[in-house]
C-alpha positions in Angstrom: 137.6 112.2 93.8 133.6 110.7 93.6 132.1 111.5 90.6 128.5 111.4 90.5 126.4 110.9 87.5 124.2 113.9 86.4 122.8 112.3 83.1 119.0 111.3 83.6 118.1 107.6 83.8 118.1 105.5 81.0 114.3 104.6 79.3 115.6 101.1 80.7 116.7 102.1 84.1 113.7 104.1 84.3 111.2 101.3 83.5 112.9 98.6 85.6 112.4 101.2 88.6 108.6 102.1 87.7 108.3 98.2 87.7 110.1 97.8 91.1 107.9 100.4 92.5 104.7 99.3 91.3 105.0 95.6 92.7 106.1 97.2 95.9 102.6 99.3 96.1 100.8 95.8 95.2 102.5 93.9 97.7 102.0 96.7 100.1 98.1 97.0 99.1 97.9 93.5 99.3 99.5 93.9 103.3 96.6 96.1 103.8 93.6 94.1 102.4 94.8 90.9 104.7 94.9 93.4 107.6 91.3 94.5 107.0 89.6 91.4 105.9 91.1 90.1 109.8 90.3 92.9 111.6 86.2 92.0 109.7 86.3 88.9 111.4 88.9 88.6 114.4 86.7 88.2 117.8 87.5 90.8 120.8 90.8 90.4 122.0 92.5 89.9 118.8 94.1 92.5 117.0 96.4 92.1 113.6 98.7 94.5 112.2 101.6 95.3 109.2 105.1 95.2 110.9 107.2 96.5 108.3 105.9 99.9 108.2 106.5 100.3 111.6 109.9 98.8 111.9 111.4 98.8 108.6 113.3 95.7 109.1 114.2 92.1 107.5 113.2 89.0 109.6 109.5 90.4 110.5 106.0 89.3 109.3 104.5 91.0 106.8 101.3 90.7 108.6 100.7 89.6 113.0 98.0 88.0 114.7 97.9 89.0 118.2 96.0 88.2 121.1 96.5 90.0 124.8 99.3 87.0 125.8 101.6 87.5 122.3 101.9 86.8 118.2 99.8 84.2 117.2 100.2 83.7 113.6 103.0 84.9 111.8 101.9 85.8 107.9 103.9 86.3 104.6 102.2 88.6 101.7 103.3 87.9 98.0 100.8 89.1 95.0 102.6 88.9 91.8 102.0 87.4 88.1 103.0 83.8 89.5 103.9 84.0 93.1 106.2 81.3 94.6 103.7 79.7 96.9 106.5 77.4 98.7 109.6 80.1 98.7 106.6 82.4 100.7 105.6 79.6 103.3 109.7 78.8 103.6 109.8 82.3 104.3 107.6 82.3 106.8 108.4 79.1 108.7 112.2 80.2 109.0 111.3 83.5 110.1 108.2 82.6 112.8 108.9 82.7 116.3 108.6 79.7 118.7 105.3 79.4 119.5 103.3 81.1 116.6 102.2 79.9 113.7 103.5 80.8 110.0 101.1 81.3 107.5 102.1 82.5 103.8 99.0 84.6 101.9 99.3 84.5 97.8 97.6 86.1 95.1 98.7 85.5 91.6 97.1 88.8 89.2 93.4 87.8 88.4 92.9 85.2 90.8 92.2 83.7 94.2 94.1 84.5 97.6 95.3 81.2 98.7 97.1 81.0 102.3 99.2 77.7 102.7 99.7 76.3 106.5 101.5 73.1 107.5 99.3 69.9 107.5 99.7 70.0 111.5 98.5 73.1 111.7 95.7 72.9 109.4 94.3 69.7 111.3 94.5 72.4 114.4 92.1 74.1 112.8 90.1 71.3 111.7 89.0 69.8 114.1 87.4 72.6 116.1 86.0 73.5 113.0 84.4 70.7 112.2 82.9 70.1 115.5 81.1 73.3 115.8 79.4 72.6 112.8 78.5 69.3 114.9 77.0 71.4 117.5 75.4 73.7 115.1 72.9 70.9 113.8 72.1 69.5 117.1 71.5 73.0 118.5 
């Protein structure tokens, strides 16, 4: 015979699940202000999106890049007191397709969003970077 408990939660049980719920909201509000800051500045063609909500399971970005032809960019959200900057990139880079590039987006309470790339990646980037700025000042 199951018996199931009928007394209320514990002021400790209680808290711990207040807690648990809270940084789930952050890191779910967080999911939403990456999405809209890309969708600001993402040229036609482009598109990004949450995966989780629409899914529900493990082994997903947190955040896609798209384009017409596939994922681009595969992105990781943690926001928390002191987020673990390399356990979210790990996460990322064993989770990111072939093909796409992971990303992992921090935010430690009262502070900066950082994203963290690979060097390889980052010097992708770089250079076009750089040399539009090139033909910026001669144009």
């Amino acid at each position: 015979m199951k018996v199931f408990r009928t007394d209320p939660q514990s002021e400790k049980e209680l808290a711990a699940s207040q807690r648990g719920r809270s940084a789930r909201r952050k890191g779910h509000g967080q999911e939403r202000e990456i999405v809209n800051r890309l969708r600001e500045i993402l040229p036609d063609g482009y598109t990004c999106q949450r995966m989780l909500q629409y899914s529900g399971g493990s082994g997903l970005a947190d955040v896609e890049i798209r384009s017409d032809d596939g994922v681009l960019i595969h992105i990781e959200s943690k926001r928390g007191k002191r987020p673990n900057i390399p356990k979210a990139f790990e996460q990322a880079f064993e989770q990111h397709k072939p093909g796409t590039m992971p990303i992992a987006v921090t935010k430690a309470d009262r502070s900066w969003m950082l994203v963290t790339l690979r060097w390889q990646d980052f010097a992708d980037i770089l250079i076009p970077y750089l040399e539009s700025l090139r033909l910026d000042d001669e144009g």
